[in-house]
C-alpha positions in Angstrom: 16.6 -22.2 18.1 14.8 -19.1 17.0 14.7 -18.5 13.3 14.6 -15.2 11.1 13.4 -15.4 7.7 13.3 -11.5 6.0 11.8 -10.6 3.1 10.3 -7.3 0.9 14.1 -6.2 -0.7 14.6 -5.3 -3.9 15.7 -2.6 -6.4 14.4 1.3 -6.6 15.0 4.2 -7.7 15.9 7.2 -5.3 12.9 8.4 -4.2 11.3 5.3 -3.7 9.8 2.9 -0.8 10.4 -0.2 0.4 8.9 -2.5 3.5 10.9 -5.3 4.6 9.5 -7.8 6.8 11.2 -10.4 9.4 9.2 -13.4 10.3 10.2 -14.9 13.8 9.7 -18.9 14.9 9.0 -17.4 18.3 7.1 -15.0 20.5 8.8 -11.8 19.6 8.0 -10.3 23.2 10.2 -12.8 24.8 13.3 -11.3 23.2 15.0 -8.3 24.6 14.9 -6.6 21.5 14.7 -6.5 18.0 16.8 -4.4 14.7 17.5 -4.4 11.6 20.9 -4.0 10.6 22.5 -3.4 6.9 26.0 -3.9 5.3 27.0 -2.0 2.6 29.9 -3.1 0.2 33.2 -2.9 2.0 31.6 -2.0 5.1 31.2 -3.0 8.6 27.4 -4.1 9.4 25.5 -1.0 11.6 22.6 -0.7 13.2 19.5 0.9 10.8 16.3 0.9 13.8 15.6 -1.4 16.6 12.4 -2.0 18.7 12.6 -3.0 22.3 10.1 -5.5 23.9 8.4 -2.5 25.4 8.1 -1.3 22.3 10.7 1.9 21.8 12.6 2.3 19.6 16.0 4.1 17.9 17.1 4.8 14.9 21.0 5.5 12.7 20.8 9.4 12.8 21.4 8.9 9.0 17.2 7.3 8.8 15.4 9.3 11.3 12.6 10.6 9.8 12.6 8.3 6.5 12.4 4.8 8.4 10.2 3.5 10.5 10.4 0.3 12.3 7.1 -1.5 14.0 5.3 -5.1 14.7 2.7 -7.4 15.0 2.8 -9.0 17.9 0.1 -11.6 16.4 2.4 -12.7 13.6 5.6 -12.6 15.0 6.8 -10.3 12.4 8.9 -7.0 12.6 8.7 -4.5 9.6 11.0 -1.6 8.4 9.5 0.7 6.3 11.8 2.6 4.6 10.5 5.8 2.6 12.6 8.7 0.5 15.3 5.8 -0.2 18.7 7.3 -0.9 21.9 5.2 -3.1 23.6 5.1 0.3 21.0 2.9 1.5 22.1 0.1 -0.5 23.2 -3.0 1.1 22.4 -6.4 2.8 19.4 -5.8 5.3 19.4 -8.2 8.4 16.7 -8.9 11.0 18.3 -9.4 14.2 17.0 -10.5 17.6 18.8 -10.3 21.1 17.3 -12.5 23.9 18.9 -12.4 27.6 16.3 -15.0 28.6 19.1 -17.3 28.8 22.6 -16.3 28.4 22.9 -14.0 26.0 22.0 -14.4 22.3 21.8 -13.0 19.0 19.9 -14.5 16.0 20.7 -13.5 13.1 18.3 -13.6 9.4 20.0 -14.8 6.0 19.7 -11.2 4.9 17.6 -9.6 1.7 19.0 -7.2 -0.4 18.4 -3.7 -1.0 19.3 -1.5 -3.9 18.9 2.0 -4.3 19.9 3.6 -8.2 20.0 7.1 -8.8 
């Protein structure tokens, strides 16, 4: 059972930063890829940035430029670091990791949240 533990949300002001990180229980090159989602109030949950095992990447249109998502092979740990944070950033920040290696499976983290004020 792989496990997901996030952490690094808070509160800022617009403006601000934030770096989120999601510690895995396993070698994060064995899954297919891994994201970070969010869920804002009232909506559905979307895709923010994901990193493949070869390491691209892809981002929401809406956080090119101001997030960037890496990580450490080493420490089994993916980051999102999120700069010029905007209100409509607010929500509930998920690591997620999707693993073909057999059958196919999504983990999901507990989730950390994120507030942006203006």
């Amino acid at each position: 059972q792989v496990q997901l533990v996030e952490s690094g949300g808070g509160s800022v002001q617009a403006g601000g930063s934030l770096r989120l990180s999601c510690a895995a229980s396993v070698n994060i090159l064995r899954m297919n890829s891994m994201g970070w989602h969010r869920q804002a109030p009232g909506k559905q949950r979307e895709l923010v940035a994901g990193i493949s095992s070869a390491g691209s990447t892809n981002y929401a249109d809406s956080v090119k430029g101001r997030f960037t998502i890496s990580r450490d092979n080493a420490k089994n740990t993916v980051y999102l670091q999120m700069n010029s944070l905007k209100p409509e950033d607010t929500g509930v920040y998920y690591c997620n990791a999707f693993s073909t290696r057999d059958g196919v499976r999504q983990y999901w983290g507990q989730g950390t949240q994120v507030t942006v004020s203006s």
